[in-house]
C-alpha positions in Angstrom: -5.8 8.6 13.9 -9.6 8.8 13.2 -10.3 4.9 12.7 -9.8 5.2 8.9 -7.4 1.9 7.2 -5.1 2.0 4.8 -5.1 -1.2 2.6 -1.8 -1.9 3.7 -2.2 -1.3 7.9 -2.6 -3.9 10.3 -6.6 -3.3 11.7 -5.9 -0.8 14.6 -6.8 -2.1 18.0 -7.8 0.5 20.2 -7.1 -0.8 23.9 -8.1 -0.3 27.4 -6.3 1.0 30.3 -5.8 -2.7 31.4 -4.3 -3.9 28.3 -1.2 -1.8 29.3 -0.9 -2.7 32.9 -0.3 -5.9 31.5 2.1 -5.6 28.8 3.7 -3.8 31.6 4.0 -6.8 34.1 4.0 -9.5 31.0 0.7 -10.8 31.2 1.1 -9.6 27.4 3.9 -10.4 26.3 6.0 -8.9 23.4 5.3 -11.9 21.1 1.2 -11.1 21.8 1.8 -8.1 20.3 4.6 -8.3 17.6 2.9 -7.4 14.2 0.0 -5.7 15.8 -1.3 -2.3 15.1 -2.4 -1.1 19.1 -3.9 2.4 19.7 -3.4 4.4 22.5 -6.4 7.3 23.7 -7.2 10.5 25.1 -9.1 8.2 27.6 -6.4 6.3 29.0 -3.7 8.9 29.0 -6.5 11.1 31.7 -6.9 7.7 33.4 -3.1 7.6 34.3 -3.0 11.4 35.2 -5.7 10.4 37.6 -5.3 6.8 38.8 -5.5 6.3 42.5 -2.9 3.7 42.0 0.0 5.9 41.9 -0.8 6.4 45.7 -1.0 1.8 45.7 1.8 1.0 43.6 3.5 4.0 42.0 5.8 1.7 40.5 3.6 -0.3 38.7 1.5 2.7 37.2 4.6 4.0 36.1 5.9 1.1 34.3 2.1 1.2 32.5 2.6 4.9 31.8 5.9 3.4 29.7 4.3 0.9 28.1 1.9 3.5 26.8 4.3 5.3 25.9 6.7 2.6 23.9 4.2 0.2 22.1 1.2 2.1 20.6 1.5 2.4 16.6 -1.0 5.5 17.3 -3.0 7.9 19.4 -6.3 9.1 19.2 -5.3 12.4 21.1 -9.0 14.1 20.8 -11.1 14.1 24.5 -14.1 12.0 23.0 -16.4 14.8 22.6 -13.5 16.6 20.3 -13.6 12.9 18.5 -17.1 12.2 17.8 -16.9 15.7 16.2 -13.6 14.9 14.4 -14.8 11.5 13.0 -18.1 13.0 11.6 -16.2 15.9 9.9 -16.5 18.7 12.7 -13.3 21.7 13.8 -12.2 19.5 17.0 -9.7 20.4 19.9 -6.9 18.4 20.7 -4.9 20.7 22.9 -5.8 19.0 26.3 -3.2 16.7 25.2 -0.4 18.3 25.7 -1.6 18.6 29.3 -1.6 15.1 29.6 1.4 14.4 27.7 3.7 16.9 29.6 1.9 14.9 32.9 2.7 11.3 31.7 5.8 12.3 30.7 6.8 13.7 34.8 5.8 10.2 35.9 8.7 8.8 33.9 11.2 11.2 34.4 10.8 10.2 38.4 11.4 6.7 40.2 9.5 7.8 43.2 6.1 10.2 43.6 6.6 13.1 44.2 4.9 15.2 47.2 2.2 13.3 47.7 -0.2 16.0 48.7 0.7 18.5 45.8 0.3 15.1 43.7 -3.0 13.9 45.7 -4.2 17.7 44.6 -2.8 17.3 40.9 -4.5 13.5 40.8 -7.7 15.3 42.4 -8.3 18.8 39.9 -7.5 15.9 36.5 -10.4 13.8 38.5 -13.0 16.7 38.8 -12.3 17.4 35.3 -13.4 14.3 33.8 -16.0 14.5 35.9 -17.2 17.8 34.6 -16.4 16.7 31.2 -18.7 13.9 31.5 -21.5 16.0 33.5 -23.7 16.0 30.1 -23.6 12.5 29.7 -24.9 12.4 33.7 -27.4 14.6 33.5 -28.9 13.0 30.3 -29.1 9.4 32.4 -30.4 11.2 35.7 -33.5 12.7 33.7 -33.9 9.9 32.0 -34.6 7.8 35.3 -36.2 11.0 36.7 -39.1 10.3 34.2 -40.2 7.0 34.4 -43.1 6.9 36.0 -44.0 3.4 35.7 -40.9 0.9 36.0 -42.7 -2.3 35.5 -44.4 -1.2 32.5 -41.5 0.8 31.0 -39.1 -2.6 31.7 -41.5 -5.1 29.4 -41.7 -2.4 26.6 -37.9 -1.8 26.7 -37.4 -5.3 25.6 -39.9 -5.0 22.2 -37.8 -4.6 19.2 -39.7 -1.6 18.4 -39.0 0.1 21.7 -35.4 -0.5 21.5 -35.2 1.4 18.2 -37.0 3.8 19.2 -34.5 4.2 22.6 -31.5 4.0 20.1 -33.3 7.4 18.3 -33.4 8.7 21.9 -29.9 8.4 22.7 -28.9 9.9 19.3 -30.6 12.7 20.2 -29.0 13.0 23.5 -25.4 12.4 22.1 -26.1 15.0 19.4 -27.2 17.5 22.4 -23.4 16.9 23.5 -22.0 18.1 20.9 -24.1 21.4 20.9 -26.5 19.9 17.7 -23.9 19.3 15.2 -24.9 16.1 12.6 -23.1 13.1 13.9 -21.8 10.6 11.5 -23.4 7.0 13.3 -21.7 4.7 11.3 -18.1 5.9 12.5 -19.1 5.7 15.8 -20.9 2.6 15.7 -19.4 0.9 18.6 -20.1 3.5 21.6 -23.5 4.4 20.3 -24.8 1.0 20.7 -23.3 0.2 23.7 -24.0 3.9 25.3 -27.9 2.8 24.3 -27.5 -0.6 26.0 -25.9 1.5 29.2 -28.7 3.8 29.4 -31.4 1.2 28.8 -30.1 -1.1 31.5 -29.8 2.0 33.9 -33.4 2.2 33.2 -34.7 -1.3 33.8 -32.2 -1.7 36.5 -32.7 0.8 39.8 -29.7 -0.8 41.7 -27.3 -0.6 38.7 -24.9 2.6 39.0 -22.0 4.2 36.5 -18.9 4.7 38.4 -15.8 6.5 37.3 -13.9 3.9 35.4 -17.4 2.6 33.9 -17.6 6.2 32.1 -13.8 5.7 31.1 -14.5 1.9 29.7 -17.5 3.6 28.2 -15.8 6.8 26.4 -12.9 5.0 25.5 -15.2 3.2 22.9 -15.5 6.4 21.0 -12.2 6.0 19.4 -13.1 2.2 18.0 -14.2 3.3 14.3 -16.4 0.3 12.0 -12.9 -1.1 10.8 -11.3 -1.6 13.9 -11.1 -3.4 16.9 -11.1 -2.9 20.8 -9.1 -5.2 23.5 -9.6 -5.2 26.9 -9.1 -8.0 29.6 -11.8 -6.3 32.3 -15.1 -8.3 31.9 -17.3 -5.4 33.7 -20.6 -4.6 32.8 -19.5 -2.3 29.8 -18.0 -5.9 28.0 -20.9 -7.3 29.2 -23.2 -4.5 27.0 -20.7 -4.5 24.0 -22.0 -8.3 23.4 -25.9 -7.8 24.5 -26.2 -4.8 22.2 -24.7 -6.6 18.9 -21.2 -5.7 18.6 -18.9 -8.6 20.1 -17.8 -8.2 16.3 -15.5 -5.4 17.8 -13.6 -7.1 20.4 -10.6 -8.4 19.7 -9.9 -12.3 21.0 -6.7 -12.5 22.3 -4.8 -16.1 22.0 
């Protein structure tokens, strides 16, 4: 699954974490989605090894683990660094997946969690991973902020059209750092560039706006939405909120 159609395949509809919960409980129902071509992630997958809700509602995470599991036509099974390289013609890794997998599948196999603490540990390394895995991403916004020097000035020019092309050639460049300097194909990944621009432009006009965990997860999980594809999710946070101000509403899908 690298966001390429065939002429004869439903558009793929890569979704959020949310979109599961609620096939799960039937706030989607069966009929929503009959006919439909929905994608499961990398993303989402590491968002179940690691949700604090198994410790809320165990039940209900594991019923969205099985919806995950039953009604995807696809996966995109590449942690998004290992994607961005894969969709712009790069060697990528997918063997974290099987991690994840193997993980998702234990949450089936039992009603009830197990040890807590062992699975509070388990729950906690999959957490500090992501973490570290998004560290660059981090660090790029951190020094970005570091170096403003003048925040009023720096606000008026980042809303000239000039500017803002010239911040889009910025983040480019710290994207293609990511990925250790290997050419990135920009049309492919369309979707998160422009709305990982509008994130890091925002976090720079705006001191009291932060990223938290699940932000980076909404964030990532665009990766995987390709120029002839769609993306659904029901959470109207800040990162739906910079899909539309930075041009691409095209992308979301508009449920009935």
């Amino acid at each position: 699954m690298n966001g390429q159609v065939k002429s004869n395949q439903p558009i793929p509809i890569i979704c959020d974490t949310n979109i599961w919960y609620r096939i799960a409980d039937g706030r989607i129902t069966k009929q929503d989605i009959m006919g439909k071509f929905l994608v499961g992630t990398f993303v989402t997958g590491g968002e179940f090894c690691s949700s604090p809700n198994a410790f809320i509602d165990y039940s209900r995470l594991r019923k969205a683990v099985a919806a995950f599991g039953e009604y995807p036509q696809g996966f995109c099974i590449e942690p998004p660094v290992e994607y961005m390289k894969l969709v712009s013609g790069h060697d990528s890794d997918d063997s974290k997946w099987s991690e994840i997998s193997s993980s998702l599948g234990i949450v089936l196999k039992l009603e009830d969690i197990p040890n807590p603490e062992v699975t509070r540990k388990v729950y906690a390394d999959y957490d500090n991973e992501v973490t570290l895995s998004n560290k660059p991403f981090l660090d790029a916004v951190a020094e970005h902020r570091e170096q403003i020097k003048y925040k009023g000035r720096h606000k008026r020019r980042m809303n000239e059209v000039e500017t803002r092309l010239e911040h889009k050639e910025f983040t480019k460049n710290i994207l293609t750092s990511v990925v250790g300097g290997l050419q990135l194909d920009w049309k492919a990944l369309d979707l998160f560039l422009c709305t990982f621009d509008e994130w890091f432009r925002q976090l720079s006009i705006q001191p009291s706006l932060t990223m938290k965990i699940n932000d980076w997860d909404d964030l990532l999980n665009l990766v995987y939405v390709g120029p002839s594809c769609l993306y659904w999710t029901e959470d109207y946070k800040k990162t739906r909120e910079f899909i539309v101000s930075s041009g691409c509403g095209h992308y979301l899908y508009q449920s009935a």
